[in-house]
N, C-alpha and C positions, 0 to 999 in steps of 0.2 A: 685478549681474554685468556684468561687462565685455563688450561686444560686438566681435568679432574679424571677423566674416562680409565687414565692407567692406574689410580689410588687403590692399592691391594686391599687396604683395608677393610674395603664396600663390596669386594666383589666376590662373584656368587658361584656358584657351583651346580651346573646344570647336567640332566638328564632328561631324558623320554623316557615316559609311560610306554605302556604296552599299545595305546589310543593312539601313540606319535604327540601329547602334550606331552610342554613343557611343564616342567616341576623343577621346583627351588628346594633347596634342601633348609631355608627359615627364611622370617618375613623379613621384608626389605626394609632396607636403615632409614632413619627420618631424614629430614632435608637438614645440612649440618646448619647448627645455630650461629648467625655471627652478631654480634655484642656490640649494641650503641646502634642499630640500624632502624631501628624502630622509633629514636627519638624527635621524631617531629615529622609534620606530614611531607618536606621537601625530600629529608631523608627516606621516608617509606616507599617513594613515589620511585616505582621502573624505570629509567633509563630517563624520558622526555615523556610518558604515557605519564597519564593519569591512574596508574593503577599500584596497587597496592601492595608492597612485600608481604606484609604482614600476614594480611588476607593470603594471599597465596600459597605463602609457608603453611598456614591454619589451616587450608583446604587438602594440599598435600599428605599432611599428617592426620588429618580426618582419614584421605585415603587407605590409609595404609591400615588404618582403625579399621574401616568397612571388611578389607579382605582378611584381615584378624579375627575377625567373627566371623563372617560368612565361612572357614577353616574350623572353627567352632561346632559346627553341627554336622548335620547327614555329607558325608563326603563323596555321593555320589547325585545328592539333589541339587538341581540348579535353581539360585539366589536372583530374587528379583533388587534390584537397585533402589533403595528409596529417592522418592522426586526429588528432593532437597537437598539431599548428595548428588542425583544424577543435574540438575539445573547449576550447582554450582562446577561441576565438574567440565560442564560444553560450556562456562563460559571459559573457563581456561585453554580449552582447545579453541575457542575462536580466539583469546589473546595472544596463542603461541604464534598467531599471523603476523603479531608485529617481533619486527625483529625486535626490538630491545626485550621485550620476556621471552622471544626464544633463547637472547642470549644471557637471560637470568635464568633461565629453566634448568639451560646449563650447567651455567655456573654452578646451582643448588644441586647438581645431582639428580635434574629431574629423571632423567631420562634409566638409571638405575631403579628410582623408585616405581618408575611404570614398569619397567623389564619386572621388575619382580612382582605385581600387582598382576602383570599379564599371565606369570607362571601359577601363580593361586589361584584368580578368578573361579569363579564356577559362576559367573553370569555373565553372557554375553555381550548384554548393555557394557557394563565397563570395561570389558575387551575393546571393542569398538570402540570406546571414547580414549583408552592408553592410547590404541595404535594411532586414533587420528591425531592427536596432543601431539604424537612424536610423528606423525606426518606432516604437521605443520611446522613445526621445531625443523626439520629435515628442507625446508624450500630456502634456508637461508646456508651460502657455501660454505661459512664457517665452523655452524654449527653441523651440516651435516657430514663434515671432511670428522670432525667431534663421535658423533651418531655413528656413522661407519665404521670407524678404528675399535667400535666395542662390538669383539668376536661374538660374548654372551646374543646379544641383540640380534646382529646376523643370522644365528641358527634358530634362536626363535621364530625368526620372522618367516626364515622358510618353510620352517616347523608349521607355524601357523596356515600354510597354503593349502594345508588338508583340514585346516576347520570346517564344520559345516553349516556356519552360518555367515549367509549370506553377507550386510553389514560388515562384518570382522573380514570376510577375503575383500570388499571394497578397498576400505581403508586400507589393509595390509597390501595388496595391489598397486593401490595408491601413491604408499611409501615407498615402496620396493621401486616403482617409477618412477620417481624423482630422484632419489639416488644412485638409476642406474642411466637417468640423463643430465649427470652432472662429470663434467669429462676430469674433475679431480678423484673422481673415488669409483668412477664407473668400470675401472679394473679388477679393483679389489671386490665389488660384487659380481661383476662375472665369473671370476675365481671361484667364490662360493657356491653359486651357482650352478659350475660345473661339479662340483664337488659335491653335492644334494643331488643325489640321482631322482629323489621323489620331487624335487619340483616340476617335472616334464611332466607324467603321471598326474600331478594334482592340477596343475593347468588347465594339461586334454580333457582329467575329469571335469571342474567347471565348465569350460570351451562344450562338452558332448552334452552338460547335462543340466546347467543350471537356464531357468526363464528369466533372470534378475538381466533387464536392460542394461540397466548402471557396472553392474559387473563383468557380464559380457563384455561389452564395448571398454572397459578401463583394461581386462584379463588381457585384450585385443592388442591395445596400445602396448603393453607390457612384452608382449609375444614377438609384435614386429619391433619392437626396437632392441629385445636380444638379438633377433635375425639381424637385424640392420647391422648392430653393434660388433657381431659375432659369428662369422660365416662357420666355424668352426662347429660351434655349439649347435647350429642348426643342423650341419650333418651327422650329427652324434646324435641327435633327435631322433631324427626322420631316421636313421638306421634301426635307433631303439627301439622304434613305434612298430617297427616291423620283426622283432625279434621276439620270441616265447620266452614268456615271466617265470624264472624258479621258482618266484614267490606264488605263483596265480598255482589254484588246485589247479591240474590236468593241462598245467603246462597252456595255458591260455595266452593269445597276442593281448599286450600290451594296446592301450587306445592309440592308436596312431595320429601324428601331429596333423596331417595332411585332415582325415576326415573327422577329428576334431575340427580344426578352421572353418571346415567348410559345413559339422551342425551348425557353430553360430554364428554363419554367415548366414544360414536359412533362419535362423531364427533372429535375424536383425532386419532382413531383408523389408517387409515393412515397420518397422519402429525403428529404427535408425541410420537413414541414409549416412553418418558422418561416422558410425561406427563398421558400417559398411566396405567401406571405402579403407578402414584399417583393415578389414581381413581379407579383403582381398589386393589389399598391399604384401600381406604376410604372404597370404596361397603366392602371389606375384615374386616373390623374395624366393620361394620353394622352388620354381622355374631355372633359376639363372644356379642352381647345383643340381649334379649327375644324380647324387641324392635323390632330390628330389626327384626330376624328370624318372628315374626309373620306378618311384613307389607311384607316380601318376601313371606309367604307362603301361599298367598291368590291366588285360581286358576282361574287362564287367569288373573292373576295381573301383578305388574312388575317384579315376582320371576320369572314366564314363560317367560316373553322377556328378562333379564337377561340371563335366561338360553342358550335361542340360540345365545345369540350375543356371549358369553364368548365361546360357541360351536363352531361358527364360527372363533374366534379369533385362540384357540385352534389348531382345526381342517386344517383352510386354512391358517394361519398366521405364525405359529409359530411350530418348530421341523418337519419337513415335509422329504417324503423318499428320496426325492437326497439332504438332507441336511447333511454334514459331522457330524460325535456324536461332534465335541466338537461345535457344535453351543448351547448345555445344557450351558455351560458358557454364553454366551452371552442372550439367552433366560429366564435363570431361575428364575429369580425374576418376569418376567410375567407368566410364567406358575404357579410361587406356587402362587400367588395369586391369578388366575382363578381357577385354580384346588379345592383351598380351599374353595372360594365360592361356586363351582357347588358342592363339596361334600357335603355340608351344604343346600343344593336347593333340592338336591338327597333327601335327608335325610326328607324333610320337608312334615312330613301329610302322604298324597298320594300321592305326587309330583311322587316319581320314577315311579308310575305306566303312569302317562303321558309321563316321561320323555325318558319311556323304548319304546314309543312306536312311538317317533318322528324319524326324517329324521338323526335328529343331535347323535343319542344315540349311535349306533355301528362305525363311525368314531371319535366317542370321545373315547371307549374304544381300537379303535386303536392307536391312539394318545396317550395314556396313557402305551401302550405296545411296545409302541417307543422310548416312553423316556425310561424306563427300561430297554429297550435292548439299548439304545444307552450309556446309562452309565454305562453297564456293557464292552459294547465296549473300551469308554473309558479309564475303571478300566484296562482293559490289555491291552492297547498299551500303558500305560505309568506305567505300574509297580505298582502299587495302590494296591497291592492284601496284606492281613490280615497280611503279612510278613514286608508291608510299615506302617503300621499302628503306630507304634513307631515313625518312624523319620517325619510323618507327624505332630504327635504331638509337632515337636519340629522347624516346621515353625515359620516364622513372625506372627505377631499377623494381620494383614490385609489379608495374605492367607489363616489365621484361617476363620475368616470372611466368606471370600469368599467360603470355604468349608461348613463352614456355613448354608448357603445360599443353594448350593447344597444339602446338608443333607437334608434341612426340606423338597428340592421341591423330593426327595424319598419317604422321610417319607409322605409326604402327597398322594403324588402317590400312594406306596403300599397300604395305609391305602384306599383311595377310591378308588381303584381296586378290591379290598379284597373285600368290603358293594357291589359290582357291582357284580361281580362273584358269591357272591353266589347265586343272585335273578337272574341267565341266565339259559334259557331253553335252552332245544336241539335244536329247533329251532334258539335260537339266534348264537347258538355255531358254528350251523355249517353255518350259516351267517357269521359269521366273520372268518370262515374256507374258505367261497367260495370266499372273497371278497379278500381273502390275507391279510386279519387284523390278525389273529390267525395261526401261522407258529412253524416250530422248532426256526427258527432262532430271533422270540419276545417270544415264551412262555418260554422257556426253562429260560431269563434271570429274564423275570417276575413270574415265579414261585421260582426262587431261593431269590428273594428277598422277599415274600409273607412268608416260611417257614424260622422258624419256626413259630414261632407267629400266623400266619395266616392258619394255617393246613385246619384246617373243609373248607377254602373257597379254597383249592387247591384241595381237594380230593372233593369236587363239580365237580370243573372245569375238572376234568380227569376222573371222569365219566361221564360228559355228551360227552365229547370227546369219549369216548368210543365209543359209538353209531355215533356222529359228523368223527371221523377223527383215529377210532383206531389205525395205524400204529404211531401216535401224540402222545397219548396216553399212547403208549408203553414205546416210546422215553423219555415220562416224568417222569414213573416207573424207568426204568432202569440208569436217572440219579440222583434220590430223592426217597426218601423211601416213597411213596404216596401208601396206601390202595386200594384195588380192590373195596371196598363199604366205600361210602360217610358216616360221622358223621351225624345227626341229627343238623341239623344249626338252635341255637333258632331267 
């Protein structure tokens, strides 16, 4: 396909308003005419679609008609879309799904004439229908390696992250994430990205402030696959979040990344378990940089509301006792990522000495001795013992996966069970003795997963039982070879 993106003669000349829009210095060129293409309906017809040059063209340049008048009047009043332009314009954005008119859209220069359509608007509606058009235009590689290499476009779109209407940050969201999960041109927008210091700022603002489900949760995806993408960019964030704005009157902090994530994590928390599970992928991502870990581990910051909201998730959300074990499927990819935060929150300074001493602290370590016993449950009713461990290996690669998954939400479990245990007194032991957290029927499965590897924090835990709940105690000797006196735990 012919490449048109670098043709000088179309292109435009951009600045920002005092608002941060875009503005075009004249309206945008018609879609170029080509001669003899209209002659018969095989000729008019897309690619292999049933659809229409003709029509297209026509629609196009009606476009460009509407924002030519709506620029006509009050330059400060927003223009409603008439239904007959806006009905003909969403079918084009559903057409732009198939590749062949994406890649006539192309071809025709759409993607110029929306760029400029998007800098005049003064109505929403057809903002939101440009970006989505060239959202869909953008899911095929060719066209969007095309879409990407137009600089004009780029700064728009990031431009566009401080609109404030809802719909237009979707869609621009939208687009901005599929071309920054396409690994041919995913460099070149992280480049700009870094280079737009307001996209961090307009993000955290959505992330802190907006109720729109569909946008949260898409901002979400958008956020953790920079982090993913870009370990770099993350720490340049999380620094900035915590740095005072020249631009803010009185020298005000910046929204910070961290308690950004974690408003609309509260605010996903019941309406979308799947968007869920993205932010606290990200908050999870924030973890594994010094970055991060130090702007969590400031006390009464946002590591402590962190802490009890994941406690709450935990605790009243998720693996609960009239839950059947194999809800661990269903659950698990939110557990190992809370789990993993809080054991890194535990970890942090003095944190655990706060943490041991909250409301949330002994129904989190029962939560944690639930899942253990439930996946030991599990492991026998469907056969999974040390004797299946071969023919598991010899699953589908997608049930690999999935086991996967399971494994690390163990491995993360024992591992922060094991740093808890060994910091629990008699007191707390036989707390979670009286409360029915701490039983044969959860210690027994969480001790067997704890040893070996974790001995010194077992033989903690079964002596202070000693004193908490000796007949417990016994039952854990006589099924594990556990020491009458505790190791020395450095």
């Amino acid at each position: 396909m012919e490449d048109h993106s670098a043709d000088d003669d179309n292109s435009s000349i951009w600045s920002s308003s005092p608002a941060n829009s875009p503005v075009m210095d004249r309206n945008p060129s018609p879609p170029p005419d080509k001669e003899g293409e209209q002659g018969g309906e095989e000729v008019d017809a897309i690619g292999e679609t049933v659809y229409s040059k003709h029509w297209l063209f026509s629609t196009l340049t009606r476009l460009i008609q509407i924002v030519s008048e709506q620029n006509m009047g009050d330059s400060d009043a927003q223009m409603q879309l008439p239904e007959e332009d806006e009905d003909d314009l969403c079918k084009i954005w559903d057409m732009a799904m198939d590749k062949d008119v994406a890649g006539f859209l192309q071809e025709f220069k759409a993607a110029d004439i929306l760029l400029g359509v998007i800098a005049k608007s003064r109505c929403p509606r057809l903002t939101e229908i440009c970006v989505g058009i060239l959202g869909n235009i953008a899911c095929f590689p060719e066209t969007c390696l095309t879409l990407s290499q137009n600089n004009d476009l780029g700064v728009v779109l990031l431009l566009l992250l401080g609109d404030t209407d809802p719909p237009t940050l979707l869609e621009t969201t939208r687009l901005l994430l599929t071309c920054v999960s396409q690994s041919d041109v995913s460099s070149l927008w992280l480049d700009r990205i870094r280079q737009q210091t307001s996209v961090c700022s307009s993000l955290c603002f959505i992330m802190w402030s907006s109720t729109n489900i569909d946008l949260l949760v898409k901002v979400g995806e958008l956020v953790d696959k920079l982090f993913d993408l870009d370990e770099e960019l993350m720490k340049t964030w999380v620094t900035a979040g915590s740095q005072p704005s020249d631009e803010e009157e009185g020298g005000e902090r910046r929204l910070g990344v961290a308690s950004s994530l974690l408003e609309a994590a509260k605010q996903l928390r019941s309406e979308s378990p799947e968007g869920l599970k993205v932010y606290l992928h990200a908050l999870q991502l924030l973890t594994t940089i010094h970055q991060g870990i130090e702007t969590l581990a400031v006390a009464g910051g946002t590591g402590q509301v962190l802490w009890s909201f994941l406690c709450e998730v935990v605790c009243e959300d998720l693996c609960q006792p009239d839950d059947p074990p194999l809800v661990l499927q269903e659950e698990k990819i939110l557990l190992v990522h809370a789990l993993a935060v809080l054991s890194v929150l535990y970890s942090c300074q003095d944190q655990e000495q706060e943490h041991s001493k909250a409301d949330t602290f002994l129904p989190l370590v029962g939560s944690m001795l639930r899942v253990l016993q439930y996946h030991r449950e599990c492991q026998v009713s469907s056969g999974h013992g040390q004797k299946k461990k071969e023919e598991e290996e010899e699953k589908e690669e997608e049930v690999e996966e999935v086991d996967e998954q399971l494994r690390a939400l163990i491995q993360t479990t024992v591992e922060f069970l094991s740093d808890i245990v060994t910091d629990l007194t008699k007191d707390a032991v036989s707390e979670l003795v009286r409360r029915g957290y701490l039983t044969e029927k959860t210690c027994l499965p969480a001790v067997g997963s704890m040893l070996p590897q974790f001995s010194p924090a077992v033989q903690h835990l079964v002596f202070m039982l000693s004193e908490a709940d000796p007949k417990l105690a016994d039952t854990v000797r006589k099924e594990f070879p556990v020491s009458h006196s505790p190791k020395l735990i450095h």
